[in-house]
C-alpha positions as CSV (number, residue, x, y, z in Angstrom):
1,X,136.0,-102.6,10.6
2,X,137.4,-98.9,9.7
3,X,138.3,-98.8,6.2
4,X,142.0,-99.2,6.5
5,X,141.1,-102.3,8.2
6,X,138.5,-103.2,5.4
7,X,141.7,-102.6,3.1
8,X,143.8,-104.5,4.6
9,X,141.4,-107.3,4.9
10,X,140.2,-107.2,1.5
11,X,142.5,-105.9,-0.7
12,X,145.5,-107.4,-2.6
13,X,148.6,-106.0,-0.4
14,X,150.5,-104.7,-3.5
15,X,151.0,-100.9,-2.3
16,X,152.8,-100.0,1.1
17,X,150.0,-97.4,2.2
18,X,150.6,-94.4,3.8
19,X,148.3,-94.7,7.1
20,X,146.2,-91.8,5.8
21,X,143.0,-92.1,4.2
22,X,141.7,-89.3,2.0
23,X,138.0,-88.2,2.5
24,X,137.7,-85.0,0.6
25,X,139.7,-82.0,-1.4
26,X,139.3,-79.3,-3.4
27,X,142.1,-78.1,-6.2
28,X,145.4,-78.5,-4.1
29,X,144.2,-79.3,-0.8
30,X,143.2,-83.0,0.6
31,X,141.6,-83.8,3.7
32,X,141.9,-86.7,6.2
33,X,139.7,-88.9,7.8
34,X,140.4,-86.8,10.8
35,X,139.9,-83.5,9.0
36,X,143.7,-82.6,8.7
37,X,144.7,-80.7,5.5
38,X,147.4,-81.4,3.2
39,X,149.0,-79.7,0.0
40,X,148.8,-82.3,-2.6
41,X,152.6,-82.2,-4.7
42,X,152.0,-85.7,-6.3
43,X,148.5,-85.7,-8.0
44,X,147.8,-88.9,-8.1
45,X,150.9,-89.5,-9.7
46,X,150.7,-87.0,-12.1
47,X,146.9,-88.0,-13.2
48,X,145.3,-84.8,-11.4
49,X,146.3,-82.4,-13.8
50,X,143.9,-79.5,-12.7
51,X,143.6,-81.2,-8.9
52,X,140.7,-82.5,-6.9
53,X,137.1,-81.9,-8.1
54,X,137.9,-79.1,-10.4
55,X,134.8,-77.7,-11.9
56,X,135.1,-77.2,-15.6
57,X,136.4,-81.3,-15.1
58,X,133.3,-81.8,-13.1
59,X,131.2,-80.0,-15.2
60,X,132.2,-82.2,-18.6
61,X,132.1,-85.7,-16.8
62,X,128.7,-85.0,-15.6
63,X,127.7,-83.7,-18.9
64,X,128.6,-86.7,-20.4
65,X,127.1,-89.1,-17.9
66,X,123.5,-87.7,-18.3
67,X,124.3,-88.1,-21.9
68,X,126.1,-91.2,-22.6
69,X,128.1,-93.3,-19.9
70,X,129.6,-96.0,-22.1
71,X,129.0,-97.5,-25.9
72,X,130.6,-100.4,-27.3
73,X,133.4,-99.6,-29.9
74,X,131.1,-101.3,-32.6
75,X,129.6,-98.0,-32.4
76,X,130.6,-93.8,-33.2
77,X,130.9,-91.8,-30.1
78,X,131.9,-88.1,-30.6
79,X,134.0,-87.5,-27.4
80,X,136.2,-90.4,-28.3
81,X,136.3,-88.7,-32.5
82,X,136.8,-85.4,-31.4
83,X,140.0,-86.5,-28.3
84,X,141.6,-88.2,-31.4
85,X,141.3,-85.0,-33.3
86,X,142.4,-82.9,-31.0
87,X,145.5,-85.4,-29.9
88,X,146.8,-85.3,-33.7
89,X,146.0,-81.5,-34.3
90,X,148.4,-80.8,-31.6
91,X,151.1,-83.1,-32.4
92,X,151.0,-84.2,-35.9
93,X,150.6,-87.4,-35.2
94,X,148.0,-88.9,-37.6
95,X,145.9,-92.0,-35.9
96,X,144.7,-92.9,-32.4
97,X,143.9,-96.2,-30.1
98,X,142.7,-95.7,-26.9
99,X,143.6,-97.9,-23.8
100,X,142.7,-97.4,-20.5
101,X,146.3,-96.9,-19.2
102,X,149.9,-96.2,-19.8
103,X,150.7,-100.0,-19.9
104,X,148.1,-100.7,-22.6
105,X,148.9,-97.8,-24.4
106,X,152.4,-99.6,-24.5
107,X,150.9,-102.8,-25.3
108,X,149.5,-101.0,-27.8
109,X,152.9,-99.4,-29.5
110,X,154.4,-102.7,-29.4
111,X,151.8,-104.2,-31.5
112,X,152.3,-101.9,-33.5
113,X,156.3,-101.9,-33.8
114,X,155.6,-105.6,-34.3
115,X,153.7,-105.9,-37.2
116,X,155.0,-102.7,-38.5
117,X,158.5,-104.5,-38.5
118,X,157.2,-107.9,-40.0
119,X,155.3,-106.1,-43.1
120,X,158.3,-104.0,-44.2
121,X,161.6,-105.5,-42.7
122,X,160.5,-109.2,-42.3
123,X,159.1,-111.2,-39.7
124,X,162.6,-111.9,-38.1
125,X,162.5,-108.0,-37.3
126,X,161.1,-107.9,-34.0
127,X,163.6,-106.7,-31.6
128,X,162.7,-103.7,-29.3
129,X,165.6,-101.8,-27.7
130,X,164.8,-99.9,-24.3
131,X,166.5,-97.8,-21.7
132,X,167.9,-98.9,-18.8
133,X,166.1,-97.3,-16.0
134,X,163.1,-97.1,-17.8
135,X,159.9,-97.9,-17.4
136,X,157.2,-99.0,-18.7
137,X,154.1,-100.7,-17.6
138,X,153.5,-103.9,-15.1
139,X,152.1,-106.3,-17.7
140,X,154.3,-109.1,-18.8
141,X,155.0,-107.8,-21.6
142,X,155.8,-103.5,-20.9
143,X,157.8,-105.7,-17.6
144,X,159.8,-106.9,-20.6
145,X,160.0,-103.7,-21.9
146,X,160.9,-102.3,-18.4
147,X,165.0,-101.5,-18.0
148,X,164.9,-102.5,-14.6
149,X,166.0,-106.1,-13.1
150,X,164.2,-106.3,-9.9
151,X,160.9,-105.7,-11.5
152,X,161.4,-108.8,-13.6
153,X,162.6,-110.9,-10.5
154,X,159.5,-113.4,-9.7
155,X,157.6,-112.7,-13.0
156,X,159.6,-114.8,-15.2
157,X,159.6,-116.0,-17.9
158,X,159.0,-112.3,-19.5
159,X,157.8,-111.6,-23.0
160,X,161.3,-112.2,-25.5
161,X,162.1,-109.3,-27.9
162,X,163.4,-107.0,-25.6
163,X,166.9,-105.4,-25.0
164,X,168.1,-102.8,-22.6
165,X,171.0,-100.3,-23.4
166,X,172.3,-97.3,-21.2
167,X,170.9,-94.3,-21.9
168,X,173.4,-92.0,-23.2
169,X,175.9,-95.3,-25.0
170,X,175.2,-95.0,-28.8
171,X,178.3,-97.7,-29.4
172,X,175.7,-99.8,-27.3
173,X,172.8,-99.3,-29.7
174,X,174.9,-99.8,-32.5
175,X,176.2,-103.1,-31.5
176,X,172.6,-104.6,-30.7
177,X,171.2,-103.2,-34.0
178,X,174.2,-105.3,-35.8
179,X,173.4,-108.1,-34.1
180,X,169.8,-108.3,-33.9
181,X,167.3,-107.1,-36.6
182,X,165.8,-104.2,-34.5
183,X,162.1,-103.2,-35.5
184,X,161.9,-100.1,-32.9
185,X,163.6,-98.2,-29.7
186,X,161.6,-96.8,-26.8
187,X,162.6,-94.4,-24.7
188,X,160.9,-92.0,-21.8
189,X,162.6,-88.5,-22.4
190,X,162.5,-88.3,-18.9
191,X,162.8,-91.3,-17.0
192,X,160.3,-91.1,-14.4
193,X,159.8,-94.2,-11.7
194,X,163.7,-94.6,-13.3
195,X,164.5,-91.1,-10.8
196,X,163.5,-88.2,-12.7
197,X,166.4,-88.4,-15.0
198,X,166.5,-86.7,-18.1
199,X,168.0,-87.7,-21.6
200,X,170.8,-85.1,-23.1
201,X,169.9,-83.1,-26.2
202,X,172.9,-84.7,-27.7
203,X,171.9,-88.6,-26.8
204,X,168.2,-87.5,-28.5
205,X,169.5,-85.9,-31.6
206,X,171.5,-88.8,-32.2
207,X,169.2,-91.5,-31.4
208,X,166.6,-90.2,-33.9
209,X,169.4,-89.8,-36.5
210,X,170.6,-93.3,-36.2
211,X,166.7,-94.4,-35.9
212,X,166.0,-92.5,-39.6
213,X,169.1,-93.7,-41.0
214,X,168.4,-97.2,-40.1
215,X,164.5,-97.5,-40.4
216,X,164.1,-98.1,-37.1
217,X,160.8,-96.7,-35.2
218,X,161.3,-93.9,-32.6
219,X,158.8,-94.7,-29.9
220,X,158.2,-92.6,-27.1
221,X,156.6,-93.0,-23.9
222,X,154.8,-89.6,-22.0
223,X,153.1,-91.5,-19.8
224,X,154.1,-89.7,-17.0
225,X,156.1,-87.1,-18.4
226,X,153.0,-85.6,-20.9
227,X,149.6,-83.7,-21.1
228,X,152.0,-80.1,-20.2
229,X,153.5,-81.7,-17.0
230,X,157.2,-80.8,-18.2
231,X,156.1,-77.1,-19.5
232,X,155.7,-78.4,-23.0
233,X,151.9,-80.2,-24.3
234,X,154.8,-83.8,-24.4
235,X,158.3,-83.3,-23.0
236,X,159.8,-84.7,-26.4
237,X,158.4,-81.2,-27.9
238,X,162.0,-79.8,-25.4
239,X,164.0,-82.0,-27.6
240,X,162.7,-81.2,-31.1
241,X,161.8,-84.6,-31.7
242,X,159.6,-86.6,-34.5
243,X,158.3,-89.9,-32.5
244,X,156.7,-92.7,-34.9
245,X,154.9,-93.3,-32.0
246,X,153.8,-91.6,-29.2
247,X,152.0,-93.2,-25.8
248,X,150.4,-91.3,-23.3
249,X,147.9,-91.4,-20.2
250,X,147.9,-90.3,-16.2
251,X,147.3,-86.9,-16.9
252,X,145.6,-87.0,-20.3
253,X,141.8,-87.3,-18.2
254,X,142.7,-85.9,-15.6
255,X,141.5,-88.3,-13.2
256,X,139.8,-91.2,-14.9
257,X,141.4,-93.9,-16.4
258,X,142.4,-93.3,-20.4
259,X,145.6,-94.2,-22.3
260,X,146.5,-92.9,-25.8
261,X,148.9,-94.5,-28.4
262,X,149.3,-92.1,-30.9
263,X,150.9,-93.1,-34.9
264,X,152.8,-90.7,-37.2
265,X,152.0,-90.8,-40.7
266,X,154.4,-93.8,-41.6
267,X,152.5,-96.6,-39.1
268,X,148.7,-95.0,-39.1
269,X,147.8,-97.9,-41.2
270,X,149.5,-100.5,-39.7
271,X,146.5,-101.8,-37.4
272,X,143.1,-102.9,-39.2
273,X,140.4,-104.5,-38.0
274,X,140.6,-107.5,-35.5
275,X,144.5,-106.6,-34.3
276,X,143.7,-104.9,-31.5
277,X,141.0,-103.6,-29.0
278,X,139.8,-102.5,-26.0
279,X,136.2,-102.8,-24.3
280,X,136.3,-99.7,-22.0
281,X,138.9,-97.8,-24.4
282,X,138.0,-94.7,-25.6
283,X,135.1,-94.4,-23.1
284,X,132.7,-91.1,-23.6
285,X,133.3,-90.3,-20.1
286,X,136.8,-90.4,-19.9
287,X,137.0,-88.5,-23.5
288,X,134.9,-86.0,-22.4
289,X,137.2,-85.7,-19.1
290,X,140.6,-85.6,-21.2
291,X,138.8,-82.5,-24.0
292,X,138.4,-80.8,-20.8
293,X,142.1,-81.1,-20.0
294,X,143.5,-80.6,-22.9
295,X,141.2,-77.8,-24.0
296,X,143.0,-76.1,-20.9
297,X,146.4,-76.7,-21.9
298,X,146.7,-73.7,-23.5
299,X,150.5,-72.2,-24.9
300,X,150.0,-69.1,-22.4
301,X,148.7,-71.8,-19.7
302,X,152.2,-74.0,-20.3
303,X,154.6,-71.2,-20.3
304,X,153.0,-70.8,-16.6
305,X,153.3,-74.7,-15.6
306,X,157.2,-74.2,-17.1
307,X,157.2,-70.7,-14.8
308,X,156.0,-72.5,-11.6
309,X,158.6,-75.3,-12.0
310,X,161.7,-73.0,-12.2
311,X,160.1,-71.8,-8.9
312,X,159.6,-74.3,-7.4
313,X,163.3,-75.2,-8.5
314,X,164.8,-72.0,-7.3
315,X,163.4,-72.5,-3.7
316,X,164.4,-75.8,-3.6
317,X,168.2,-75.6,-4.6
318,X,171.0,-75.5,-3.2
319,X,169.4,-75.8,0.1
320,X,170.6,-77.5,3.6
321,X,169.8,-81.6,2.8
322,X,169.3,-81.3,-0.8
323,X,171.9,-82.5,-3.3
324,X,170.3,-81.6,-6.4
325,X,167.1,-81.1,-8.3
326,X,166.4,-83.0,-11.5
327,X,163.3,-82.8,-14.0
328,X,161.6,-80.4,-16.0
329,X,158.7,-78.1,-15.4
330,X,156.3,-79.7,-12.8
331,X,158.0,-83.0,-12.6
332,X,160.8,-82.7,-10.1
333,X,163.0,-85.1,-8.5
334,X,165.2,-83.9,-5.4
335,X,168.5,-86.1,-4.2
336,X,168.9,-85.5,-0.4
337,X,170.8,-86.3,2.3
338,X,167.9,-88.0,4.6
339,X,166.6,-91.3,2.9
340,X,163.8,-90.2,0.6
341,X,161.2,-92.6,2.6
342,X,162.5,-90.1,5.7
343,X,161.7,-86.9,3.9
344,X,158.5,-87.9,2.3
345,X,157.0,-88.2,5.9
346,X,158.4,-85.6,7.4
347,X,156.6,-83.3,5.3
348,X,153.4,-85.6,5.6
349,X,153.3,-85.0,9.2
350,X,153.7,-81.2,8.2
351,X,151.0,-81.0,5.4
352,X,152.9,-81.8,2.3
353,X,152.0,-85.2,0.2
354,X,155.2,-86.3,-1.6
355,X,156.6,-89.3,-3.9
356,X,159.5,-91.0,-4.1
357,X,161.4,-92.0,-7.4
358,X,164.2,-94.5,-6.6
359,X,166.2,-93.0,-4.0
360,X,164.7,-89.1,-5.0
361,X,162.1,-87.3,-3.7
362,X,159.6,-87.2,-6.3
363,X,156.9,-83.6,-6.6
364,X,154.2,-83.7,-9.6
365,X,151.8,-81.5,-8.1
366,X,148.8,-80.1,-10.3
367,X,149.6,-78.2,-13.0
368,X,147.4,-75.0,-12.1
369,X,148.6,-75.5,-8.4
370,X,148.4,-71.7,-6.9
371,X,152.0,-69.8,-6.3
372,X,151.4,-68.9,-2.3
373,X,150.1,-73.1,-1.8
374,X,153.7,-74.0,-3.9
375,X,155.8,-72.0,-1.6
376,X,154.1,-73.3,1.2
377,X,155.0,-76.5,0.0
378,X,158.4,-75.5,-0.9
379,X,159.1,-74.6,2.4
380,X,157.7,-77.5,4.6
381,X,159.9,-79.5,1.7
382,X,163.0,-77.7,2.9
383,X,162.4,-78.1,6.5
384,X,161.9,-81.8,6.1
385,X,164.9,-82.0,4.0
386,X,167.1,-80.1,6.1
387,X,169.9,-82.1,8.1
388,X,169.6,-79.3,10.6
389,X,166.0,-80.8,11.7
């Protein structure tokens, strides 16, 4: 058997492939099976953050692997101490636990919401108030947490806690905060999977307001939206925010699998010994992978990623097929005419790896993508989009 067939075979059929299977690549560029090249505008899903096999990535992973591959967390290893450093230097955010994805990472903030709640409000404080449209992991639990209905569908019963509001209705979270005892809200500042979809300024500034007022925690998922993907190190540094607590992952190692939950000053004490843990969390490898990254994410290196998404914005709006463009710096989300589904493989015929989001055309491409490869893409994107082809 080939190894789509091998896949297919073996394999739990919970993705709807693309009948392309990637051999090789280098920064931007992936190769098929059949030695066709295509510009990569979805990295992984945002996890690539310098591309395929970048060197100074290579370079620390392997470093790491002659060193140390993994260690039990009964034990000190200093690329897991020094990530944590280097997480809360750069956003003031005081203590670390370290998953191995965006879900636990959520898992993780809940927990910590939780007992948070239960040590200073009472135990009946438990309530969690999300976004519709958000989302927020596929475990039970960040399912719960997910504002979406059809992802809750045959999984039921979910974990209880959770509520859903619109984003942008403060009379909403008003109403469920008198009726329930609320211990935190969660919100992506840019909902990703939910369409590339933005929160307002105004909706922000007044959700941290009400949160302050009202003791409430102001959690914040960057799973997909942080590690400089929106032009900023997280996108809630665009809305002047102060998140209790902060989750991150995708991008963070830019390739291997590492989640982050990060605590502000007022919950870095809330977890002690025995309330939570992780076998592979906070791997050496994978910390070694992420100081490389973040090392890299540089002010001057940002204000390019933000540079190459208005760009890549200006040659992609108002054009033939495309309604609008939504996002912020390399996270993008187009609305046009064709079905997404459509588009997507009309520009994988033509070299050009796309997403969807919803019913939007989805582009996350690596942040250090080159200018000539992302008006290359920009234009077999058009074409694709165009109700002229």
């Amino acid at each position: 058997m080939n190894i789509k067939e091998l896949d297919q075979t073996y394999i739990a059929g919970t993705y709807k492939r693309f009948p392309v299977e990637i051999v090789s690549g280098k920064g931007s560029i992936v190769q098929d099976e059949n030695g066709k090249e295509y510009i990569d505008m979805g990295s992984g899903i945002a996890v690539t953050s310098f591309g395929i096999a970048d060197d100074a990535w290579i370079s620390a992973v392997e470093q790491q692997i002659h060193q140390v591959q993994h260690m039990s967390n009964l034990y000190y290893t200093a690329p897991c101490a020094m990530l944590a450093e280097k997480l809360c230097t750069r956003t003031g955010m005081k203590k670390v636990f370290f998953g191995n994805s965006g879900a636990e990472a959520n898992e993780c903030a809940i927990k910590v919401a939780r007992k948070w709640a239960a040590e200073h409000k009472g135990v009946e404080c438990s309530t969690i108030i999300t976004l519709e449209n958000s989302f927020h992991g596929r475990t039970l639990t960040t399912l719960a947490a997910t504002g979406q209905a059809h992802y809750h569908e045959l999984f039921q019963p979910l974990t209880p806690g959770f509520v859903h509001i619109p984003a942008g209705d403060l009379d909403a979270l008003r109403r469920i905060c008198e009726d329930r005892k609320t211990a935190a809200i969660l919100i992506e500042c840019i909902q990703g999977e939910g369409g590339i979809i933005p929160l307002s300024r105004e909706y922000t500034d007044a959700l941290s307001a009400y949160t302050k007022e009202n003791n409430i925690l102001l959690m914040i998922d960057e799973v997909q939206t942080g590690n400089g993907r929106t032009g900023k190190l997280y996108s809630y540094m665009h809305y002047g925010l102060k998140p209790d607590v902060l989750t991150t992952a995708k991008g963070l190692a830019g390739g291997l699998p590492l989640g982050a939950c990060l605590m502000s000053e007022k919950v870095a004490d809330v977890l002690s010994i025995g309330d939570h843990g992780s076998t592979f969390g906070g791997n050496p490898v994978a910390c070694a992978a992420a100081l490389s990254v973040l090392s890299r994410l540089t002010d001057v290196f940002l204000d390019e990623v933000d540079a190459k998404g208005k760009l890549l914005r200006s040659l992609l709006e108002n054009q033939d097929g495309i309604l609008s463009v939504s996002g912020m710096g390399l996270m993008l989300g187009l609305q046009t005419e064709k079905p997404a589904g459509q588009v997507v493989q009309a520009a994988m015929e033509n070299g050009v790896l796309c997403l969807t989001a919803k019913n939007k055309v989805r582009l996350l491409p690596a942040l250090n993508i080159p200018e000539p490869l992302l008006r290359k893409a920009a234009g077999i994107i058009k074409e694709a989009c165009s109700v002229a082809n």
